[in-house]
C-alpha positions, 0 to 999 in steps of 0.5 A: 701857224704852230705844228698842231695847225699845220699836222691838223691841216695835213691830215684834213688834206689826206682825208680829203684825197683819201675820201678822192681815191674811195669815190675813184675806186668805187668808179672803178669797181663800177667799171669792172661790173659794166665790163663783165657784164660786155663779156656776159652779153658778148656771146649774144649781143653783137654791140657787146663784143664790139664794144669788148673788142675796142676795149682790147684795142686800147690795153693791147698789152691786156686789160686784166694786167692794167687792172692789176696795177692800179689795184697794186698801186691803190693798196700801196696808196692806201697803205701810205696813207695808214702809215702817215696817218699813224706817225702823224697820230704819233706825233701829235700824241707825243706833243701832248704829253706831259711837259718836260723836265726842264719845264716843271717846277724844281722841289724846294728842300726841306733843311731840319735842324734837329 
């Protein structure tokens, strides 16, 4: 494999996790729709609050600050992966420009005798 095989199989692989983390925080973001809607219904609906209740027995340290982290941590993900992606970009751009110096053909010159 040459280094455009192995930078193309690269990014492919980030794509792939990257498309991964999108279905993941859409699952999540499902979650946290399905949770205010416990917290909705809580006042009402005895089943909702035990079901709040348990969940606050599983984040004692609070629910509201895991939620934050893994957001911090997927806008850090994603950062890196925007920052790979461009230095990968870089590279492949720099690859593909024009051969160097030593690569072109030298100009002969032209002696006049007059």
């Amino acid at each position: 494999m040459n280094t455009f095989d192995d930078m193309k199989a690269v990014m492919d692989d980030m794509h792939a996790r990257r498309n991964m983390l999108a279905e993941q925080m859409r699952e999540f973001n499902q979650l946290q729709s399905e949770i205010q809607a416990l917290a909705d219904r809580a006042g009402s609906d005895p089943n909702a609050r035990q079901k709040l209740e348990n969940l606050e027995k599983a984040f004692p340290q609070g629910f509201q600050k895991a939620q934050m982290d893994i957001l911090a941590k997927v806008s850090q993900l994603e950062d890196n992966f925007k920052t790979l992606e461009q230095d990968f970009r870089g590279i492949g751009g720099s690859e593909k420009s024009t051969p160097k110096a030593e690569n072109q053909p030298k100009k002969r010159a032209i002696k006049r005798y007059l």
